[in-house]
N, C-alpha and C positions, 0 to 999 in steps of 0.2 A: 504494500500500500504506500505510493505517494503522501507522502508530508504537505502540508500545505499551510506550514509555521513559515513566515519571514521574517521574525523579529524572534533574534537571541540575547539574551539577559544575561551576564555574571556577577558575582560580587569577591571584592578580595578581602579575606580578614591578614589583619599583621600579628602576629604573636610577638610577645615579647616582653617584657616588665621595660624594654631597654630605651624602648620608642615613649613606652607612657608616661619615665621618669625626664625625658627631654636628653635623655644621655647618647642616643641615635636617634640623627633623623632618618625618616624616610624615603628612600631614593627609589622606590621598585613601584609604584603606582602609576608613576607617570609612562614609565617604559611598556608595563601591561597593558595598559587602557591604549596605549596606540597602536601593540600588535594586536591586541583583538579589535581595534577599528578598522584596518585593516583586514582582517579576518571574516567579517564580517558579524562581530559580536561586538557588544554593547555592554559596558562598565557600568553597572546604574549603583552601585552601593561601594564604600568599603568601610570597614569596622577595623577596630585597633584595640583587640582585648589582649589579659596579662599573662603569664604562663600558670595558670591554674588549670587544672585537668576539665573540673566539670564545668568550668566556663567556657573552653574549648568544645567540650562534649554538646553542649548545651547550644554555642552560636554553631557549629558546622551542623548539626541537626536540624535546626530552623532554618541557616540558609541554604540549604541543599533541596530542601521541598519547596524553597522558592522562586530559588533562581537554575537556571539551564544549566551554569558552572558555576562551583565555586573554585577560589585558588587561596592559598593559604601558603602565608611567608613567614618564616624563621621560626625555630628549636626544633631543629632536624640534624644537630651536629650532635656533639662527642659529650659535653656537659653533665653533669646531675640536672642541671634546670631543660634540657630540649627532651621537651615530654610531648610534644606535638603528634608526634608517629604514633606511640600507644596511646595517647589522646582519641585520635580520629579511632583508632583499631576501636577503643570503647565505644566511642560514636555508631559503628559498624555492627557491634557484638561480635567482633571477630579477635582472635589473637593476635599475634606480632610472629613472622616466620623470617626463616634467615631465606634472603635471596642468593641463588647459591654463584648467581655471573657475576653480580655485585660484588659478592666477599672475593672473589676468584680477583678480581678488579682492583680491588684493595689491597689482598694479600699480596701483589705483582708489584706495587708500587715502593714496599717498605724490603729492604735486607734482610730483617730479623724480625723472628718471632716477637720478640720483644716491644719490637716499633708498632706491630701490626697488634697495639694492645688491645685487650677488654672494649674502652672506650670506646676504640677506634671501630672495633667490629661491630657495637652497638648500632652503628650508621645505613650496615647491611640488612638490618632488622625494618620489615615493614608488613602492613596490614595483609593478614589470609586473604587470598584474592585479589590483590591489589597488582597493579604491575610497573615495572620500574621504570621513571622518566629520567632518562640519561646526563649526565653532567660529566662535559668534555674539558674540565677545569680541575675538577679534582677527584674524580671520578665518584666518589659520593650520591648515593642517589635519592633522587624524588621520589615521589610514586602518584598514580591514578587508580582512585576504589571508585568507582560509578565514575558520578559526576564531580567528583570534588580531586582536583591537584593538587599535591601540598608540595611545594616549592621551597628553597632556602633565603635565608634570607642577606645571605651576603650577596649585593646586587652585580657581581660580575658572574658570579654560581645561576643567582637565579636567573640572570638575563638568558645564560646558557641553556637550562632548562627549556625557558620560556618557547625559545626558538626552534625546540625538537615536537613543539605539542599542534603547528597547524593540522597536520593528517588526523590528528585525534580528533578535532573541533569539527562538527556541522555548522555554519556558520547563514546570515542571511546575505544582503546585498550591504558595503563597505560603508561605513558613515564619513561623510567628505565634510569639509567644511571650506567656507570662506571668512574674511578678516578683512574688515573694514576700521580703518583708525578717524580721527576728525579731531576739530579742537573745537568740541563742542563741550558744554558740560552734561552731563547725565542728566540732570533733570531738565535739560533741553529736548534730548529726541525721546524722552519715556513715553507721550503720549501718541508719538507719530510710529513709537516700534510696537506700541499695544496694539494698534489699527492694521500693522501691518502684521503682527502675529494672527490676529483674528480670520485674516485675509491668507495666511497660509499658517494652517494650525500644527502640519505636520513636518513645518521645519524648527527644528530650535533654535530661538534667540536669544542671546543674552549681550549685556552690556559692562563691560568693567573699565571704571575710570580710569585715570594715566595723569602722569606729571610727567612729561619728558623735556628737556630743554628750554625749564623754564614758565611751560606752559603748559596747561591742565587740559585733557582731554578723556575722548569716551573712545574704546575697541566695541567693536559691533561685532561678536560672531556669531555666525549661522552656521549650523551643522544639520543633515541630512543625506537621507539615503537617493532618493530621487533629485536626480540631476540636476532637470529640467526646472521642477519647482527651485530649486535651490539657485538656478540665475536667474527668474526670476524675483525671486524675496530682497537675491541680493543687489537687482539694479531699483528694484522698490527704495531698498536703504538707503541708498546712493544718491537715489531722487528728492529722499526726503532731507538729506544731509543738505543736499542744493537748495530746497528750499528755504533752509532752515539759514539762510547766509553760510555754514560751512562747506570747506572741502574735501570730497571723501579720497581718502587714501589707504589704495590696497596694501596691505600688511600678509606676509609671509604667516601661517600656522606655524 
């Protein structure tokens, strides 16, 4: 049976006490939400819970019966605190199994029994049924149980991940966007981008102010799957920018 879904939905949660203390920031949101734009999926949520087990248990639960994917970043290493793996395995009602190309992987990398310690083996471990998402950096791996990824969270790891998982994804059509700058102020074009949302409901707009060189201005981006609507909306903006005394200037995404 044909599918006849064109809108895919994910959300990413971040694990970590390390992001929520302000001790890491965040570098892997921005990189996700563009390959799956791309992709043709659509980042609508992320959440940023701490390393507690049933609080993992409890948000991959909820966002798995909501959204298409989920993807979930960091305590997937060597630690007492990366309890993410048998997190999710709880999540699942499943155990934790040793993957045996992963350790093979791991044990290849170290000289000695010794280097290839306890901790280190700990990283081979992942959910009954789950299967392994490759990392060409340290070889270290992800995994996929249904629909939920669970990713590391050091962003050169994860990015590595990230770019082994298109084959995995069904995806719809790409979300594109356009970028419109002016030096208008924001509560100049709010009532001319209401008019013009209402006029196309199924492109997004939004507006974020700017101070650049001195002087204060508004970015107008539009994002959308369809094309066609989307130069329209955006020579709309553009028209109202002119009317409004400003001049619209395309801006790079």
């Amino acid at each position: 049976m044909t599918s006849t879904k064109t809108e895919y939905i994910a959300c990413l949660i971040v694990i970590g006490n390390e992001i929520l203390s302000g001790r890491t920031r965040d570098a892997n949101l921005q990189y996700l939400a563009g390959r799956l734009n791309g992709w043709g999926v659509q980042l609508r949520e992320a959440r940023v819970i701490p390393d507690i087990e049933q609080t993992i248990v409890d948000t991959v639960n909820h966002c798995r019966q909501a959204f298409d994917y989920v993807f979930t970043t960091g305590g997937i290493g060597p630690t007492h605190d990366d309890i993410t793996a048998a997190s999710v395995a709880k999540a699942f009602g499943v155990g934790l199994v040793k993957d045996p190309k992963s350790f093979a992987l791991m044990a290849a990398r170290y000289e000695t029994p010794e280097e290839f310690n306890e901790s280190r083996r700990k990283m081979c471990f992942i959910p009954e049924g789950a299967v392994p998402v490759e990392n060409s950096v340290s070889v270290a791996p992800g995994f996929q149980i249904d629909n939920v990824f669970v990713l590391a969270g050091v962003p050169s790891i994860m990015r590595a991940m990230v770019d082994t998982l298109q084959n995995r994804l069904v995806g719809g059509a790409p979300v594109k966007s356009r970028s419109i700058g002016c030096h208008l102020p924001e509560g100049a074009v709010a009532g001319g981008l209401a008019d013009i949302q209402g006029r196309w409901p199924d492109i997004d707009i939004g507006s974020y102010p700017f101070y650049r060189e001195g002087k204060f201005g508004t970015s107008l981006v539009l994002r959308g799957t369809d094309e066609a609507a989307l130069d329209a909306t955006c020579s709309a903006v553009e028209a109202m920018v002119i009317r409004l005394g400003g001049v619209p200037m395309p801006e790079e995404d």
